[in-house]
Structure formats: structure tokens, C-alpha cells
C-alpha positions in Angstrom: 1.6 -5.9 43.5 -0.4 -3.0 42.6 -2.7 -2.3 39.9 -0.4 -0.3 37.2 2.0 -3.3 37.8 -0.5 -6.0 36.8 -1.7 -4.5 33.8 2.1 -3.7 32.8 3.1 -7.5 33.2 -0.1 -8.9 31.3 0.7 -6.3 28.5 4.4 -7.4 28.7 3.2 -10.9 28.4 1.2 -10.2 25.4 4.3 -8.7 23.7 6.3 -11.4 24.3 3.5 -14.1 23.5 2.7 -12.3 19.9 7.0 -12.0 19.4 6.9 -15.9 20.2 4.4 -17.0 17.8 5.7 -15.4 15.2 8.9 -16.2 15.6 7.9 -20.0 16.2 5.7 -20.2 12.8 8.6 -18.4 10.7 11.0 -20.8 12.4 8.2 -23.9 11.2 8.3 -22.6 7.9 12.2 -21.7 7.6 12.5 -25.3 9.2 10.1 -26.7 6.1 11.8 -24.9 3.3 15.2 -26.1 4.5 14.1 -30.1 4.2 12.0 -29.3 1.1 15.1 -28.0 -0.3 17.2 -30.8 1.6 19.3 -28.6 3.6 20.4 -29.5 6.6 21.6 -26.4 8.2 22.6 -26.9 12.4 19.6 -26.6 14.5 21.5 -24.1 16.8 20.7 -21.7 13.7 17.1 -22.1 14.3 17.1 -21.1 17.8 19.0 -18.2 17.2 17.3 -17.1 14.2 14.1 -17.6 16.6 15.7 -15.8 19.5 17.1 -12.9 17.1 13.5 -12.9 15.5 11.8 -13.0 18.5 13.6 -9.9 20.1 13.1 -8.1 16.9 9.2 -9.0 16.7 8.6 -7.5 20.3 10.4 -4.4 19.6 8.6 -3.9 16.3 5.2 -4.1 18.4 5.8 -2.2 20.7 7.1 0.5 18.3 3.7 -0.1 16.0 1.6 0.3 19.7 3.5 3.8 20.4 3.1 4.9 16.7 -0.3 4.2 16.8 -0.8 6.1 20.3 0.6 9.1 18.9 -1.4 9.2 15.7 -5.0 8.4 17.5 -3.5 11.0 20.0 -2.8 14.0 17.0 -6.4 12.9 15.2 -8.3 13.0 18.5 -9.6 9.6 19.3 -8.4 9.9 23.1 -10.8 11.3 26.2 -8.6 13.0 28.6 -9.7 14.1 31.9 -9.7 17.3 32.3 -7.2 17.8 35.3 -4.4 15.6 34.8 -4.7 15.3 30.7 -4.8 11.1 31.1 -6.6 9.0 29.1 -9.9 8.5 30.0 -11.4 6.4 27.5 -10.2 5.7 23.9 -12.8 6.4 20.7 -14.3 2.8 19.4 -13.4 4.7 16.3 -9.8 4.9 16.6 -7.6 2.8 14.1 -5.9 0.3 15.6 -7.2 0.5 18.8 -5.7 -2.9 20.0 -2.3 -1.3 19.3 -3.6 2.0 20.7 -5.0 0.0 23.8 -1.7 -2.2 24.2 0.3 0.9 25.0 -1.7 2.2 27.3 -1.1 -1.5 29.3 2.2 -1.0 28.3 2.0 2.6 30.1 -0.7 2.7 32.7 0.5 5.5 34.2 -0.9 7.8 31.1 -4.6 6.2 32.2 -6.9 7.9 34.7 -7.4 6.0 37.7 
């Protein structure tokens, strides 16, 4: 496996690991209000609420990762190279540079080598 396909599948992995959590604590907490409230709804509507919340939770992310790409992108908080136009380095300045650095795992092949 090459390089670009590493840090794709560890970035891939962090999407889905963030998605999970949520999903699992709101699923705890959905799961607390329901016996505090002494409902006792069918625990297949747990897992699919998780499952339906997860999906949702990893799409969201990776939608807040590109947004915040393309602003630090427009303000100027990326380094390009100067032959290719990929991203050298990204400003320590740059709002939301986890998100901003999460889509470039998501998408090594805008990174220089």
C-alpha cells in the first residue's frame, strides 16, 4: 500500500471513529432519557438511530473539513508549491486547521510529495 493510501485510510478511520462516538454518547443519553422517562422503546430503534446517526455524523465532518479547506484556501492560510499549486504546508494560523488538515488526509493527492 502506498503512501497516499495510508494516510487516506487513517483519515477515513478518524471520520468514522469521531461519527461513532458521537453517535454512541447520543445513543447513551437517548438510552437514559427513555428509562428516566420509563419508556421502553425496542432496542432495534437504538441501533438504527445510531447507525442513521452515525452515517449522518461522518458526512457532516467531512462536509465541515471541505468547508473549512475552501475558506483557509480563499483567506490564504495554504503554501502551495509553486509548480504543481499543492499544498505545501498549511498556516499555524489557519482556523480550524484540524478540519483543514483532515481533508488534506482525506485528499492526499492535493499535498506535495
Amino acid at each position: 500500500m502506498d503512501k497516499q493510501n495510508r494516510v487516506r485510510l487513517k483519515a477515513r478511520a478518524t471520520v468514522i471513529l469521531l461519527a461513532v462516538c458521537g453517535a454512541q454518547s447520543l445513543v447513551f443519553l437517548l438510552s437514559a432519557a427513555t428509562q428516566i422517562l420509563a419508556i421502553d422503546p425496542p432496542p432495534l430503534s437504538f441501533a438504527v438511530f445510531g447507525g442513521v446517526t452515525a452515517v449522518l455524523a461522518s458526512a457532516w465532518i467531512q462536509e465541515d473539513a471541505q468547508h473549512a479547506f475552501e475558506v483557509a484556501d480563499r483567506k490564504g492560510f495554504l503554501i502551495r508549491d509553486g509548480e504543481h499549486h499543492r499544498i505545501r504546508t498549511v498556516r499555524r494560523d489557519c482556523p480550524k486547521l484540524w478540519l483543514v488538515v483532515l481533508h488534506l488526509e482525506l485528499h492526499p493527492e492535493l499535498m506535495a510529495s
